[in-house]
N, C-alpha and C positions, 0 to 999 in steps of 0.2 A: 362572672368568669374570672377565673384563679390568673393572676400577672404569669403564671410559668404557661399557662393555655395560652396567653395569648403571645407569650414571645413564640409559642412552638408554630402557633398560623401567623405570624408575621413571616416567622424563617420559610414556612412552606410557599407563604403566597411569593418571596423574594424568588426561592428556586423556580419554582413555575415562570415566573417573567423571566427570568436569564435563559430557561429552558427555551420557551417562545420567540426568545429574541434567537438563540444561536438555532433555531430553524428558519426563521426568516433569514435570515444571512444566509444560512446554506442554499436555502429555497430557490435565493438569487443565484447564488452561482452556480448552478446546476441549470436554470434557463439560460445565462450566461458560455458555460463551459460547451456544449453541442454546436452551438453557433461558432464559439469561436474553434475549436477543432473539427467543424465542417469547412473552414474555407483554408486552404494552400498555402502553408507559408512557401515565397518563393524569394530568391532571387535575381535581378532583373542587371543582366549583360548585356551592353550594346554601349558602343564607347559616340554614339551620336546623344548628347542631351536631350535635345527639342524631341528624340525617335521614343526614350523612356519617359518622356513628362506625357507624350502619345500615349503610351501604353498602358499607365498607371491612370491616365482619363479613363481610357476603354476599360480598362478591367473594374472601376470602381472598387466596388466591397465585395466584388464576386474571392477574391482573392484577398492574403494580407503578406504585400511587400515589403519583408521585412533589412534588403538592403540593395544597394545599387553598386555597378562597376562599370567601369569603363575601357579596361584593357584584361588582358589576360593577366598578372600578377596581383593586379588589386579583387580580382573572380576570384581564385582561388583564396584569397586570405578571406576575404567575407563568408568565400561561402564554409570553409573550414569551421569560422567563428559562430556563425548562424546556422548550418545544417538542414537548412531548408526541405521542405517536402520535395519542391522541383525548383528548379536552375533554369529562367528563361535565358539560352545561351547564343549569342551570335555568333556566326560562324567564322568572320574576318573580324581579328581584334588584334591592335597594338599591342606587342611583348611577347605575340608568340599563335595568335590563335584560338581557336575554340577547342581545336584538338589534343594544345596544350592544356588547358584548363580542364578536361576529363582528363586527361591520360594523370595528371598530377591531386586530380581529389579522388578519382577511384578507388585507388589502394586504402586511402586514409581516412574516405568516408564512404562506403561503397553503398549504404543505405539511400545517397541522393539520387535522387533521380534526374537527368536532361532533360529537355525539350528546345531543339534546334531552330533559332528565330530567325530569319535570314531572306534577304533581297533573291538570295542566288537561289535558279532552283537546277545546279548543274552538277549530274551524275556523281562526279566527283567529289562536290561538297557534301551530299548525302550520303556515301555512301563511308565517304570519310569518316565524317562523328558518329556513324552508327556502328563503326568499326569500333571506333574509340569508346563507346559506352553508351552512347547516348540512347532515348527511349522513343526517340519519334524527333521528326522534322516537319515545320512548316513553313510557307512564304510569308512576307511582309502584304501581300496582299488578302490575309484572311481577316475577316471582321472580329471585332471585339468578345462578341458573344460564345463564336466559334474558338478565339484560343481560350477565353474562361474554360468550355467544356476540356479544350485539349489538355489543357494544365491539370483537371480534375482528372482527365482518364489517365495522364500522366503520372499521378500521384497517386491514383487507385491501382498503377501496375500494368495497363493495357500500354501497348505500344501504337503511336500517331502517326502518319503521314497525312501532308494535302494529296489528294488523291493523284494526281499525275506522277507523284514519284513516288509512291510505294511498288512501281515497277523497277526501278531503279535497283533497291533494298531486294528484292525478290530474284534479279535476275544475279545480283552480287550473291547472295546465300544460294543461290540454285547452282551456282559453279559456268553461268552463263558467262558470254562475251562483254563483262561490265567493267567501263574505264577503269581505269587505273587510276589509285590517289594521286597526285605532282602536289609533289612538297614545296613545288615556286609557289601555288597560289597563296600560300598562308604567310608569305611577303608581301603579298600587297593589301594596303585597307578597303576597306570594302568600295571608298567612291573610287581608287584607281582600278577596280574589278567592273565598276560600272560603266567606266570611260573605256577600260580596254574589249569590252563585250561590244560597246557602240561601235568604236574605232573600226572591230573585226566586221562592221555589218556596214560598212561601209558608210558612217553620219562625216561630216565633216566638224569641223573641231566646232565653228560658230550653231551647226544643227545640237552638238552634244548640250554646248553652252546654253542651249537653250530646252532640252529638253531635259538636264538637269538642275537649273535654274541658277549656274555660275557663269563667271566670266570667259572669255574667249584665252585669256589668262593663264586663270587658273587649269583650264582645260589644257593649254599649252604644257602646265609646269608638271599635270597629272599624266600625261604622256610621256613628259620625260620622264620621271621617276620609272612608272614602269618598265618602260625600253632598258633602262639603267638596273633594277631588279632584275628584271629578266635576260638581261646582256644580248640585245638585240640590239640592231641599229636604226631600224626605220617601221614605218606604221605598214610596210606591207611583210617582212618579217612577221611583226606583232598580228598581224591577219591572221597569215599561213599558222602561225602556233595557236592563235584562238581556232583554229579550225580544225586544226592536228587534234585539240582535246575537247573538242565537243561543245563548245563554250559560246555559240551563237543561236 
């Protein structure tokens, strides 16, 4: 065999390997690419730590958390930055709300979509961020599994509720007798929303103390705040207005 025959099957057999390698690289990322654009980029709002280290257990790899916030001002820059599929968003957040943080990425990302994460499940709060954008609300008491799907049907475009308040949402859009938003609650954080739901249900401060796992205290100092937001003077005041809005 002639030295010019065999440089020409050297060069041939060299293109062949570089051909086979840059298929096997693609190979990979094409088993790669499906997985990773099947699960949700999202990001995860709720200004409690210990509540998002919670949620990021539960969801596993069903999802991919690509940032975290803890008040409304720092939601909106992440999610701005990131543009997530869905926005797991709470509904009570330092700086302004949950209602702030739609009403301010709508305009300017209108592709993202909500999903409303929240303790409360009071007409109000629902009916609030669904006003504001959002695509679905549920409670803090749904299981893991269950917001994985809701985050997916979220992001696939179906609209969510936990079942007891997609009447809420229905009776608002039907032009029914459905509260009215009060722009006080999005003053208060969600555990003074906790203590003042108890207060209205008549627990005593030491019953609060103990069935939200703080001090007699701090229960004291979360009462005042409210009474002080809300410019009320006493806990039977603060009753009568948890009662006036539905809130027990």
């Amino acid at each position: 065999m002639s030295e010019r025959s065999e440089r020409t099957m050297r060069q041939s057999s060299e293109r062949s390997e570089r051909t086979m390698g840059q298929s096997s690289e693609q190979s990979g990322q094409r088993s790669e690419g499906p997985a990773r654009l099947g699960r949700p980029r999202v990001v995860l709002v709720d200004d409690h730590r210990m509540f998002r280290t919670g949620v990021r257990a539960e969801l596993g790899d069903a999802v991919d958390i690509v940032a975290e916030a803890e008040d409304a001002p720092t939601a909106v820059a992440a999610v701005l930055k990131h543009r997530p599929d869905v926005v797991l968003l709470d509904v009570h957040l330092p700086g302004g709300g949950g209602t702030t943080v739609l009403r301010e990425v709508g305009p300017k990302a209108p592709e993202v979509r909500f999903l409303a994460l929240s303790v409360s499940d009071a007409a109000e709060d629902v009916i609030g961020v669904i006003r504001a954008g959002a695509r679905g609300y549920v409670t803090k008491s749904i299981t893991g599994p269950e917001l994985a799907r809701a985050i997916r049907r979220v992001a696939e475009g179906d609209a969510v509720f936990s079942p007891r308040l997609a009447g809420f949402v229905l009776d608002a859009f039907a032009g029914h007798d459905a509260p009215a938003v009060d722009g006080d609650l999005d003053r208060l954080t969600q555990r003074e929303r906790e203590v003042l739901r108890l207060i209205a249900r008549g627990y005593t401060y030491r019953e609060i103390a103990k069935e939200l796992f703080i001090s007699v205290k701090t229960v004291e100092t979360h009462v005042s705040a409210v009474l002080r937001k809300l410019q009320l003077s006493n806990r039977y005041e603060l009753t009568r207005w948890a009662t006036d809005r539905r809130l027990i």
